[in-house]
C-alpha positions in Angstrom: -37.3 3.0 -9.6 -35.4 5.2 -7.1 -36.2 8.6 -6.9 -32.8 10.8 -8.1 -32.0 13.6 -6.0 -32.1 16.8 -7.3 -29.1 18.5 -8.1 -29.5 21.3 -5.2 -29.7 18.1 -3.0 -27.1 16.5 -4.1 -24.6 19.7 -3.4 -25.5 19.4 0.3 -23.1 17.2 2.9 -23.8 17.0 6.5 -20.5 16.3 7.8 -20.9 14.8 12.0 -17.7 14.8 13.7 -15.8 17.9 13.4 -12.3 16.5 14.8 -8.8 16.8 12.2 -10.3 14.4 9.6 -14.3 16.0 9.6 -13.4 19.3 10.1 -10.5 19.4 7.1 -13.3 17.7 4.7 -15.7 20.4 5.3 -13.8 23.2 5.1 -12.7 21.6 2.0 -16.5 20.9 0.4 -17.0 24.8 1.4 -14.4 25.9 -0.9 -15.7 23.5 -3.7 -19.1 25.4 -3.5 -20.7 22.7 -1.2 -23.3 23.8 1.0 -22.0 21.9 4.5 -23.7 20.9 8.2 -21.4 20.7 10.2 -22.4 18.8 13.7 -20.5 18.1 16.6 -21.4 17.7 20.6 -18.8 19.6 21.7 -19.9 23.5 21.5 -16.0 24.9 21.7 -15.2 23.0 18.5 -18.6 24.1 16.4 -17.8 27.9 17.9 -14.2 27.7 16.4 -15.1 26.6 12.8 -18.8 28.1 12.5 -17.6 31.7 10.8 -15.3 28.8 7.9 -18.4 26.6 7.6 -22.2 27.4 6.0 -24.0 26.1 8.7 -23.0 24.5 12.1 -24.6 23.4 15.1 -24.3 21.4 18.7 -25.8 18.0 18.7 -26.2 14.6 19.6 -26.0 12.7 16.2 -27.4 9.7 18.2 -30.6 11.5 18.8 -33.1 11.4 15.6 -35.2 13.6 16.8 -32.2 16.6 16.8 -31.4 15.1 13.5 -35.0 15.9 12.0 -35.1 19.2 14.0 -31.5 20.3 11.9 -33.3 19.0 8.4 -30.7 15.9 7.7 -32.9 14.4 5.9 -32.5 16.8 3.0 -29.3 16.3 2.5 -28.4 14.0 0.0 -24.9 13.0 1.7 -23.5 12.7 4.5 -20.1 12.2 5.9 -19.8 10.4 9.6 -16.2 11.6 10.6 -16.9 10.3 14.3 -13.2 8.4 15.3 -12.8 8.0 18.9 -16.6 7.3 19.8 -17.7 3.5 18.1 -20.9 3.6 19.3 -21.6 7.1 18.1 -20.0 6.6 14.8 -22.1 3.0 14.3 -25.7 4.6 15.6 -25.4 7.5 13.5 -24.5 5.5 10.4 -27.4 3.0 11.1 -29.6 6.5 11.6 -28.4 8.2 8.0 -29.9 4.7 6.5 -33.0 4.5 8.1 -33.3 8.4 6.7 -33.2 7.2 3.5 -30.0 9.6 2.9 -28.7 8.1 -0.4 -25.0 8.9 0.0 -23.3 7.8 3.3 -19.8 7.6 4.0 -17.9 7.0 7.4 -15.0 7.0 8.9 -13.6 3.7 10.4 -10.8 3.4 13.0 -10.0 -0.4 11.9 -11.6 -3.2 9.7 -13.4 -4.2 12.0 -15.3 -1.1 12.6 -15.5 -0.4 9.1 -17.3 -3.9 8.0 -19.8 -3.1 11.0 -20.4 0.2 9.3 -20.9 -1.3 5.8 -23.6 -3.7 7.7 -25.3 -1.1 9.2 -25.7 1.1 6.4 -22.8 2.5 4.9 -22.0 3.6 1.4 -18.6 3.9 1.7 -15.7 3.5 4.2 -12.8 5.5 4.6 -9.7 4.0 7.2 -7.5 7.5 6.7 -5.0 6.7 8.8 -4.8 2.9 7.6 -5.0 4.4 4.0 -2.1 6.5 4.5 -0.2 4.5 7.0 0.1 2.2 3.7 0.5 5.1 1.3 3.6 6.2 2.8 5.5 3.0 3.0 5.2 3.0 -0.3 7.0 6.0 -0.8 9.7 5.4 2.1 10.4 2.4 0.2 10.7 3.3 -2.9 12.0 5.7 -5.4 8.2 6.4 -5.8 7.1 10.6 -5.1 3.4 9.9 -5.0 1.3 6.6 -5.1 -2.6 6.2 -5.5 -3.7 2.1 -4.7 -7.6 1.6 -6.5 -9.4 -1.6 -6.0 -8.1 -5.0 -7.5 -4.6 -3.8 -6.7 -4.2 -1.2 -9.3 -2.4 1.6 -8.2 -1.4 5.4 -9.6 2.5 6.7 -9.5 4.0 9.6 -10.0 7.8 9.1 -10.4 10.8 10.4 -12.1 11.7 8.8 -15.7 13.9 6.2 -15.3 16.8 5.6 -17.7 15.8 3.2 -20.2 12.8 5.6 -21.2 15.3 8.7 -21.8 15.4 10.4 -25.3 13.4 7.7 -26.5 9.5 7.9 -28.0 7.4 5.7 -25.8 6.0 3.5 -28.5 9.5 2.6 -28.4 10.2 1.8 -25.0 7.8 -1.3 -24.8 7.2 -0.4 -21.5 3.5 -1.6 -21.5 4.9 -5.0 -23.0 7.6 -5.5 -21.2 6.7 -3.8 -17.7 3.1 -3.9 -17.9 2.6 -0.4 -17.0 1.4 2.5 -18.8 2.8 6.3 -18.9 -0.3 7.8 -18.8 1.0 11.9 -18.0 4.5 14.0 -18.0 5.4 17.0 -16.4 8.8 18.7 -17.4 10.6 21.0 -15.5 8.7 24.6 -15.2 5.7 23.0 -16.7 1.8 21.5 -16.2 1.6 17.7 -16.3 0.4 16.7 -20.5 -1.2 13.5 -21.4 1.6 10.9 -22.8 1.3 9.7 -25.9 3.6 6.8 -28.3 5.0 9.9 -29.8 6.1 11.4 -26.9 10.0 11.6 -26.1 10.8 11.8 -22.3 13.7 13.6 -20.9 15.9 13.0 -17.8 14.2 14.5 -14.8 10.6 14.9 -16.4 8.4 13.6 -13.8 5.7 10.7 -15.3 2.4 9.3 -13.9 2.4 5.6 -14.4 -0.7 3.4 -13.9 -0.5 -1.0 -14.2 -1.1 -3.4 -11.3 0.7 -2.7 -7.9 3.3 -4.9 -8.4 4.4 -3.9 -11.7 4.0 0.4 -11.4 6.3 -0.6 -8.3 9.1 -2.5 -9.6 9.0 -0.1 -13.0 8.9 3.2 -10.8 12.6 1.7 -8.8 14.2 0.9 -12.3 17.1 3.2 -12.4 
């Protein structure tokens, strides 16, 4: 049976590439209460960002025996935020997983370089700029405001309520029969977003959070 980290462990990221994408996530995890290392081999970048971050330092993530020296392998994640450099970004993933870190995610530039990541030992794989490349012709396209895509095409949206929903309880609508989609939130104007229930009556310009496969929260989020 695997060992399960212990919770202090399990609050630590090491975060390797401090460029736009690693250096936003760690600043981030800081302010969640994460304790972050932050590694890059550029020494300007690390002096910039090491008064916003726990602990930072100059290295060559390719190099284990830096790795060790910096105490890595205690973290129980770790976040390879390398973009520009392949070969860094695919030696220091293999590295993480011959640590034994439990956690590993990386940042891919393509497919390609993500499946070769996944091979050598990658938890998870993030393409950001694919990810949102997509997100956003979503909502160029559409009368959409946000949209969240999960596996097996199942997607999130926030959108405004369209008209056949208006001043009408939503066990009435048949919107789940009909549309396959559910109305799973609603914010109204000046307030926080409540949960949706059959009972609840939708106004014009409440804003709704709609969840269902792609296809369907797509074509039910550009009904007028």
């Amino acid at each position: 049976m695997a060992k399960k980290d212990s919770p202090k462990r399990d609050s630590r990221v090491v975060v390797i590439g401090l460029g736009r994408f690693g250096s936003s996530l760690a600043m981030k995890l800081v302010e969640q209460g994460c304790e972050v290392l932050a590694l890059d081999s550029r020494p300007h970048i690390v002096q910039q960002l090491s008064d916003d971050l726990t602990h930072t330092a100059v290295a060559d993530s390719t190099d284990p025996q830096a790795l060790r020296q910096l105490g890595v392998l205690d973290f129980g994640r770790a976040v390879v935020a390398i973009g520009t450099d392949l070969e860094a970004s695919i030696l220091t993933t293999s590295l993480l997983s011959d640590f034994g870190i439990p956690n590993i995610w990386a940042k891919a530039v393509s497919r390609q370089h993500g499946r070769i990541l996944e091979r050598v030992g990658a938890h998870r794989v993030v393409l950001p700029e694919h990810d949102m490349g997509e997100r956003v012709a979503h909502l160029v396209t559409g009368r959409m405001l946000d949209y969240i895509e999960f596996e097996d095409n199942y997607a999130l949206v926030k959108t405004r309520v369209p008209m056949l929903a208006v001043n009408r309880p939503l066990g009435e609508t048949k919107v789940r029969s009909q549309y396959g989609v559910t109305v799973v939130g609603v914010k109204r104007p000046g307030e926080e977003f409540t949960y949706a229930t059959a009972e609840t009556v939708l106004n014009e310009g409440d804003i709704i959070i709609v969840s269902g496969r792609d296809r369907d929260v797509e074509h039910f989020a550009n009904l007028e």
